[in-house]
PANUBA-676320 format. One record per residue: y, z, x of N, C-alpha, C in turn; residue number from 1. Coordinates in Angstrom, 3 decimals, decimal comma, padded with zeros to 6 digits. Layout:
N
       n_Y       n_Z       n_X      ca_Y      ca_Z      ca_X       c_Y       c_Z       c_X  resi
         Y         Z         X         Y         Z         X         Y         Z         X   NUM
...
***
This chain:
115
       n_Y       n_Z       n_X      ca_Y      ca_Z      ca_X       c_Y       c_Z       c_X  resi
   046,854   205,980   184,469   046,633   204,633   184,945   047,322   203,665   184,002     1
   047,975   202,835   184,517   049,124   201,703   183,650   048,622   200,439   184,421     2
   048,192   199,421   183,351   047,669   197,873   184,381   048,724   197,471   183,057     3
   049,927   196,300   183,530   050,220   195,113   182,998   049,416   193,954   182,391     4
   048,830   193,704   181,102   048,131   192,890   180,579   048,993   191,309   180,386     5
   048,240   190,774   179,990   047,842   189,509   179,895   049,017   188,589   179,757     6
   050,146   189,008   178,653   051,361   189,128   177,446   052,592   190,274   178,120     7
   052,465   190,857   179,526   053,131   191,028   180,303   053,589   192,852   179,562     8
   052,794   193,437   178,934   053,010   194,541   178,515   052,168   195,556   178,959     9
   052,694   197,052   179,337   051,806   197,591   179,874   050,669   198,694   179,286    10
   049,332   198,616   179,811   048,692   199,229   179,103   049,094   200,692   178,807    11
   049,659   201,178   179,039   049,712   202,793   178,655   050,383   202,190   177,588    12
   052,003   201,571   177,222   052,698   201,152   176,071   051,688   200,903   175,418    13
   051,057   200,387   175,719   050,148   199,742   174,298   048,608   201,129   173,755    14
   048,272   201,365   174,886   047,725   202,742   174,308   048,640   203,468   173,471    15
   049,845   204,220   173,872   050,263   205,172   173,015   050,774   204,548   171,817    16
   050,745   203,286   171,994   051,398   202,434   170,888   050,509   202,426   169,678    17
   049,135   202,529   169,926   048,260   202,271   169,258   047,311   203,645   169,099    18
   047,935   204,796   169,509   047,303   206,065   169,200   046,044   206,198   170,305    19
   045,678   205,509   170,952   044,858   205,324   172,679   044,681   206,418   173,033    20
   043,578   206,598   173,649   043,121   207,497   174,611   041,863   207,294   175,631    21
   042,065   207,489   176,954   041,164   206,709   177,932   039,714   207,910   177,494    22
   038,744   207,124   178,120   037,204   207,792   177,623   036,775   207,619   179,166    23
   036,865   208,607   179,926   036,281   208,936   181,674   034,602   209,721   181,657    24
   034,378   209,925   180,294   033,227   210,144   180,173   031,875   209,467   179,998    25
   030,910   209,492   180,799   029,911   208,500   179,902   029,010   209,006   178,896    26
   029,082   207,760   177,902   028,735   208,022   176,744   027,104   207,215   176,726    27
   026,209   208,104   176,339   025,002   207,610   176,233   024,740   206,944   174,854    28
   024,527   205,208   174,406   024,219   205,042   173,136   022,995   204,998   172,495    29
   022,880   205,314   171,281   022,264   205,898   170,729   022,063   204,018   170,221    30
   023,042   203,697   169,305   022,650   202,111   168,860   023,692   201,038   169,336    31
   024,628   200,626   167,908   025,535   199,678   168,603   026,844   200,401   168,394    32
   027,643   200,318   169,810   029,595   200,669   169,118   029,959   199,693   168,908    33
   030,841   200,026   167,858   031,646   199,176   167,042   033,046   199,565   167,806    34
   033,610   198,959   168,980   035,111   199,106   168,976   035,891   199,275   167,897    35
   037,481   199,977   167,844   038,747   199,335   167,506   039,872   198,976   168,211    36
   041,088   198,870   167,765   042,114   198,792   168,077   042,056   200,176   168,876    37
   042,137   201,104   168,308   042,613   202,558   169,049   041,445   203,370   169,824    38
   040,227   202,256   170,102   038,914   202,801   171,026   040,008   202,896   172,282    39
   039,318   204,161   173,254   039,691   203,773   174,626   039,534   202,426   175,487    40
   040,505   202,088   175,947   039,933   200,865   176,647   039,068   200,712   177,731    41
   038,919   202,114   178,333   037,439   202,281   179,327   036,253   203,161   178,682    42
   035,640   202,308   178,639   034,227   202,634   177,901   032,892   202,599   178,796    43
   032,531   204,235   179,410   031,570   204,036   180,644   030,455   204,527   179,590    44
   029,222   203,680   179,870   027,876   203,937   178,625   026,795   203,480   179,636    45
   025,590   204,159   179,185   023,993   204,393   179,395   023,862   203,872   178,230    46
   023,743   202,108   178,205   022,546   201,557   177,237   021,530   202,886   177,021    47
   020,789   202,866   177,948   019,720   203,623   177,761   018,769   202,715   176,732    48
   018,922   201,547   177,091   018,112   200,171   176,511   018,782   199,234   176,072    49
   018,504   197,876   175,814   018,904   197,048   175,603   020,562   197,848   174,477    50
   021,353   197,666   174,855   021,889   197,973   173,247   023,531   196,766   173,102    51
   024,159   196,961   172,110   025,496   196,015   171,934   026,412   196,972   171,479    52
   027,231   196,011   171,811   028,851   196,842   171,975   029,886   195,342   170,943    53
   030,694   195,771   169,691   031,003   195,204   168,871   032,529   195,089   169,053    54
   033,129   194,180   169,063   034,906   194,222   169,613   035,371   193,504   168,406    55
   036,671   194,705   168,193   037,726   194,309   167,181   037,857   193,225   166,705    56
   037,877   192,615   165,368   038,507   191,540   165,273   039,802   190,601   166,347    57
   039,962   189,693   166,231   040,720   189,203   167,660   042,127   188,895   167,170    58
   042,454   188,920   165,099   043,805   188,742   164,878   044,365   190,136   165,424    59
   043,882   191,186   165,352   044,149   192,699   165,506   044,182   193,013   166,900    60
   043,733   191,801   167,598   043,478   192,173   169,134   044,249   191,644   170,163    61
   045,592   191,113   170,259   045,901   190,353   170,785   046,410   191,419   171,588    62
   046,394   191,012   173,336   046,629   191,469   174,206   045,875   192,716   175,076    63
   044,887   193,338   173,953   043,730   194,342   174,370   043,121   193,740   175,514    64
   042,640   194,742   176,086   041,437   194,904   177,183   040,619   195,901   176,964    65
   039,171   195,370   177,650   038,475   196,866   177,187   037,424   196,206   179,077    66
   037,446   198,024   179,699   036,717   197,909   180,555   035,662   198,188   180,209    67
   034,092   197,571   179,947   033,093   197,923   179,763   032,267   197,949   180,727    68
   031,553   199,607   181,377   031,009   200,012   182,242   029,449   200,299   182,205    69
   028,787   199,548   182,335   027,371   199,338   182,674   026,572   200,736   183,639    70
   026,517   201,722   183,367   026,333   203,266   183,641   024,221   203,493   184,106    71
   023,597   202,490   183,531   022,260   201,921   183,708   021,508   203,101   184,668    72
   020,435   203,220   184,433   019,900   203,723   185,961   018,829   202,510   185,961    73
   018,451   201,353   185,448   017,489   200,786   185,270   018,170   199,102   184,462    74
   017,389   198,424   184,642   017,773   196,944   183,952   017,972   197,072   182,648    75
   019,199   197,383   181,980   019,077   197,552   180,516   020,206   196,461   180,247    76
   020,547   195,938   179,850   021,957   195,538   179,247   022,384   195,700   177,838    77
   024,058   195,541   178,313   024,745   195,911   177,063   024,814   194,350   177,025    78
   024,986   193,941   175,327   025,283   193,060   174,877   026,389   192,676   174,344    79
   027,774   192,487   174,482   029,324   192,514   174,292   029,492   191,482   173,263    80
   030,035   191,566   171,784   030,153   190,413   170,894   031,432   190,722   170,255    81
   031,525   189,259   169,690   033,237   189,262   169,172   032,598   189,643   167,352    82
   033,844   190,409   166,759   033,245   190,302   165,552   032,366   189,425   164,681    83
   032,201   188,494   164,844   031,223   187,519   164,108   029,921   187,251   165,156    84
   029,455   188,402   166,143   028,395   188,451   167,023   028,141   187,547   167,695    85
   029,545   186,500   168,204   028,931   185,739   169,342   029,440   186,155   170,674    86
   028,581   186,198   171,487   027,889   187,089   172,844   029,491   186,276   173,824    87
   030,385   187,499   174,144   031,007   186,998   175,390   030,980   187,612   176,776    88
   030,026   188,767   176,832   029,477   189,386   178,040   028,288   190,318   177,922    89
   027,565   190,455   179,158   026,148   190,860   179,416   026,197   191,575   180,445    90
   026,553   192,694   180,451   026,847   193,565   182,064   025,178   194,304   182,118    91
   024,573   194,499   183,192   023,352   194,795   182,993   023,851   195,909   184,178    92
   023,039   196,707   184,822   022,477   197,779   186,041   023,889   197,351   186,970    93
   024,900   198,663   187,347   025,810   198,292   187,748   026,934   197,438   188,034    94
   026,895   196,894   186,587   028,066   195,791   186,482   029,012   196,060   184,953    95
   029,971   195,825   185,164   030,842   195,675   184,394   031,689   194,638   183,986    96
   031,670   194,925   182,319   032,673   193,042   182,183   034,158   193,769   181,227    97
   034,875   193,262   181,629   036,182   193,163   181,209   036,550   192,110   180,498    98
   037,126   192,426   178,931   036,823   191,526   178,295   038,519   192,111   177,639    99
   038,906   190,028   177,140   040,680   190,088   177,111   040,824   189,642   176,138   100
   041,693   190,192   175,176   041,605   189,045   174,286   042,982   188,405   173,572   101
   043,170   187,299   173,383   044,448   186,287   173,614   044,858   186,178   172,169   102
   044,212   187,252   171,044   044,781   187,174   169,724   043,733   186,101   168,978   103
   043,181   184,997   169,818   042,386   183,704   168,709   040,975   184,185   169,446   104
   040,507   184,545   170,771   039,205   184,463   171,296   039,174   185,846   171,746   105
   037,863   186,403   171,801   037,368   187,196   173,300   037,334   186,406   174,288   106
   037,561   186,732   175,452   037,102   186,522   176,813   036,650   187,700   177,401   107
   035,107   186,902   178,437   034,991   188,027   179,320   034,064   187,788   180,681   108
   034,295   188,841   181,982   034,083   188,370   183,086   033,215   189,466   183,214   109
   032,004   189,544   183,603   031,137   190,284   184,699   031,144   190,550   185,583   110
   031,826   191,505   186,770   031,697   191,950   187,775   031,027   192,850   188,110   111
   030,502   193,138   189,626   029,576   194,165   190,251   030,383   195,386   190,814   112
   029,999   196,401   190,346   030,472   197,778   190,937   029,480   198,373   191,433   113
   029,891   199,776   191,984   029,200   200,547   192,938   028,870   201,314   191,852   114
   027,256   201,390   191,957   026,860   202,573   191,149   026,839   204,212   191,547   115
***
């Protein structure tokens, strides 16, 4: 799978660029992930309770995406923060936020998927 980001480069380039590898597995957390640069950029997870999800610094991040997949069987949410823990998405029970980041900010959007 290759999506053209933000800065007009494509994600596989920038995976292998960055030693990447996609994660099609879901991962049940235990506490909080700490993204990096070279995390997969699809990340399917079972809070399995409230839990947070920690994203790269944003000088290190320019042009990343990370799909974060809300895997829930129940109202749990993940809590999505930029390194200095301020909150730029909340995907709860079948939703997912995709979160971009422009090198100075996170951004991020919440959408509904099919569980």
């Amino acid at each position: 799978m290759s999506v053209t980001n933000i800065r007009g480069a494509r994600s596989s380039d920038l995976m292998a660029e960055r030693g990447m590898k996609m994660q099609p597995l879901v991962t049940t957390m235990t506490g909080t992930i700490v993204l990096t640069v070279k995390s997969a950029p699809l990340q399917v997870l079972d809070p399995d309770g409230a839990k947070t999800v920690t994203l790269p610094a944003e000088a290190l991040s320019e042009g990343l995406v990370f799909w974060i997949w809300n895997t829930a069987s129940g109202a749990e949410i993940i809590t999505i923060e930029n390194d200095a823990a301020g909150a730029i998405a909340t995907p709860t029970l079948a939703e997912m936020a995709i979160c971009v980041c422009d090198g100075v900010a996170w951004h991020g959007l919440v959408v509904a998927t099919e569980s």
